[in-house]
Backbone as CSV, one residue per row, in Angstrom:
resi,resn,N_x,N_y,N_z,CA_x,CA_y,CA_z,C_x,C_y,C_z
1,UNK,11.607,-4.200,4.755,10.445,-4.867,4.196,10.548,-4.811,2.674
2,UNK,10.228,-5.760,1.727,10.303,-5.989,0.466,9.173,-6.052,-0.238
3,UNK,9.015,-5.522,-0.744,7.740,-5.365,-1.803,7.277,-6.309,-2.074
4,UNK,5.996,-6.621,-2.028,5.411,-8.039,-2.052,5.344,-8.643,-3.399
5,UNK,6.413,-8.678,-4.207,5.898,-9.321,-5.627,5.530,-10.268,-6.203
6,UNK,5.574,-11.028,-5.425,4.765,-12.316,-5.843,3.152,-12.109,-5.626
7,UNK,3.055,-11.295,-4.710,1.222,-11.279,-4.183,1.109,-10.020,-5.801
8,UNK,1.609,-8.865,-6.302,1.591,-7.910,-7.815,1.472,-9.308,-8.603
9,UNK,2.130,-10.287,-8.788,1.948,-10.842,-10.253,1.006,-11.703,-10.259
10,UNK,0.187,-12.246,-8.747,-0.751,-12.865,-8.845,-1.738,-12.281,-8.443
11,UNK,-2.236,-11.131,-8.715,-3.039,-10.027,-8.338,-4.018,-10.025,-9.588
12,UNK,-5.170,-10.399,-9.654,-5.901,-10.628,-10.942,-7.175,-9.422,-11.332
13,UNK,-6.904,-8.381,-10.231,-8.279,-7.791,-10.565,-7.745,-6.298,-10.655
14,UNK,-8.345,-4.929,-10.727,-7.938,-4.136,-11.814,-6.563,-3.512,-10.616
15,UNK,-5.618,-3.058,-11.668,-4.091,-2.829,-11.138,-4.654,-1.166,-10.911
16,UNK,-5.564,-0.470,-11.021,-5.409,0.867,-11.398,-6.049,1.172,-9.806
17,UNK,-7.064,0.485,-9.512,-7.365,0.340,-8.205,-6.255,0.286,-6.763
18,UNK,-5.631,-0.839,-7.298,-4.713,-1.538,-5.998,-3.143,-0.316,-5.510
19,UNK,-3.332,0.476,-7.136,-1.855,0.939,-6.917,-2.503,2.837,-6.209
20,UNK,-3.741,2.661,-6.788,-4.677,3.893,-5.928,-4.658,3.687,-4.657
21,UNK,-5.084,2.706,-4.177,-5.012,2.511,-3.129,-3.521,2.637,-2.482
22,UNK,-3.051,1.838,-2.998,-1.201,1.615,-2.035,-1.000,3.340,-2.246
23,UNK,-1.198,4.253,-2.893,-0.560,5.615,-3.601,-1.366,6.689,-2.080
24,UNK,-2.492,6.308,-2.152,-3.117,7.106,-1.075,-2.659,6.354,0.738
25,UNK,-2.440,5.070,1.050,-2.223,4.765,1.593,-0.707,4.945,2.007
26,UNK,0.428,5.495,1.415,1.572,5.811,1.553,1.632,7.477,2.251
27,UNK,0.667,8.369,1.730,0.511,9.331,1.464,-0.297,9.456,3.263
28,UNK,-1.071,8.427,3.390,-1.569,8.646,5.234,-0.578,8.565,5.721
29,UNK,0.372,7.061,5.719,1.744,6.864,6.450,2.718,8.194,6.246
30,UNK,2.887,8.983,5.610,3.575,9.662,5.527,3.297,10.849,6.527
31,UNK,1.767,11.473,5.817,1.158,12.472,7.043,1.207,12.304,8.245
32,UNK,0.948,11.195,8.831,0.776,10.801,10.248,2.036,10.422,11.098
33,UNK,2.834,10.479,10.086,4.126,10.477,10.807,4.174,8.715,11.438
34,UNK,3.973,7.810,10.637,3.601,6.334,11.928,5.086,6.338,11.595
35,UNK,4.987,5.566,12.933,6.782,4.960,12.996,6.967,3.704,12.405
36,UNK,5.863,2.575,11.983,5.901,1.916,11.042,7.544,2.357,9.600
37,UNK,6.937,3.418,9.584,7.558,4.067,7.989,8.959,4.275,9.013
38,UNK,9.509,4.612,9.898,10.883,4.539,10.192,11.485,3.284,10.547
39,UNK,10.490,2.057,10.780,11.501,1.008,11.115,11.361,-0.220,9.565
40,UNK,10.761,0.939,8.445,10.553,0.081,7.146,12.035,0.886,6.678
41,UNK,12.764,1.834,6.819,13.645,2.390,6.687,13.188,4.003,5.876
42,UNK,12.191,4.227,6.399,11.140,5.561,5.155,10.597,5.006,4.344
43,UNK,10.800,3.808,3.723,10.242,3.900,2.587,8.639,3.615,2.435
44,UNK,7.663,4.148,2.750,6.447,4.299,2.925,5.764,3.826,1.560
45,UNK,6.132,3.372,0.419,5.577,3.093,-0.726,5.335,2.080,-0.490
46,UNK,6.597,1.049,0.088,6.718,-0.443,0.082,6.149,-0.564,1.273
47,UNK,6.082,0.201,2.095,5.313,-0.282,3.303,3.894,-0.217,2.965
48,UNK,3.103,0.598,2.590,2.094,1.026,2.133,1.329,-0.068,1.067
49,UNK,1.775,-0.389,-0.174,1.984,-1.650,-0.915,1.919,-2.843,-0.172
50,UNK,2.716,-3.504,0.567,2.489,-4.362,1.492,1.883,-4.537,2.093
51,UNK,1.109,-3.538,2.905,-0.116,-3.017,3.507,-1.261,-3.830,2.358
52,UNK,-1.369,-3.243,1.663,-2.490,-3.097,0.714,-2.458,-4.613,-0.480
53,UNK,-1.804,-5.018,-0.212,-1.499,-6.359,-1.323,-1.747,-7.835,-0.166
54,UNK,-1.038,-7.606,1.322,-1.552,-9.008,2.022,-2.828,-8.387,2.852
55,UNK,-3.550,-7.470,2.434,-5.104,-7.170,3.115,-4.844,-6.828,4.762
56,UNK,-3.686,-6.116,4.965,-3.893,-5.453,6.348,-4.230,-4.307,6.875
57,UNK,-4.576,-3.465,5.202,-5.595,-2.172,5.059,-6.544,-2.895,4.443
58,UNK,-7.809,-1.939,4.495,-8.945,-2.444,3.016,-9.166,-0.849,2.616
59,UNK,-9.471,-1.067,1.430,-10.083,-0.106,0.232,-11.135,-0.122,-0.390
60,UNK,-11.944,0.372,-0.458,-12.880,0.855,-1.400,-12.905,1.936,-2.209
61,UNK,-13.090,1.957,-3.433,-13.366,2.930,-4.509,-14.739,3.334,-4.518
62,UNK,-14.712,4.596,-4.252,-16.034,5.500,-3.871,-16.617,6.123,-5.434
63,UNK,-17.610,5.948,-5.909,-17.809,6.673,-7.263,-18.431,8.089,-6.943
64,UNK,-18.089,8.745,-7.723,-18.149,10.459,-7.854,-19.481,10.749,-7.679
């Protein structure tokens, strides 16, 4: 799976959010052991990212 870069450069709203999100969302795939992340070859960032850039997770930012 390839990092979605075309959906990063047309991504218009705040980057600090989206990469929070993909950062914590790598970090579940990883814990949980999904097998997702073994047939992406491990790499759980780009899977995670991909996830989170064509909207097949959602996120919300929770304030303190």
């Amino acid at each position: 799976m390839i990092f979605p870069l075309q959906a990063l450069i047309e991504y218009n709203k705040n980057m600090y959010e989206i990469t929070a999100a993909a950062s914590r969302r790598s970090y579940q795939l990883t814990m949980l052991n999904d097998p997702e992340v073994a047939l992406n070859d491990g790499k759980a960032v780009s899977l995670a990212a991909n996830q989170v850039f064509t909207d097949k997770v959602a996120f919300r930012i929770e304030s303190a």
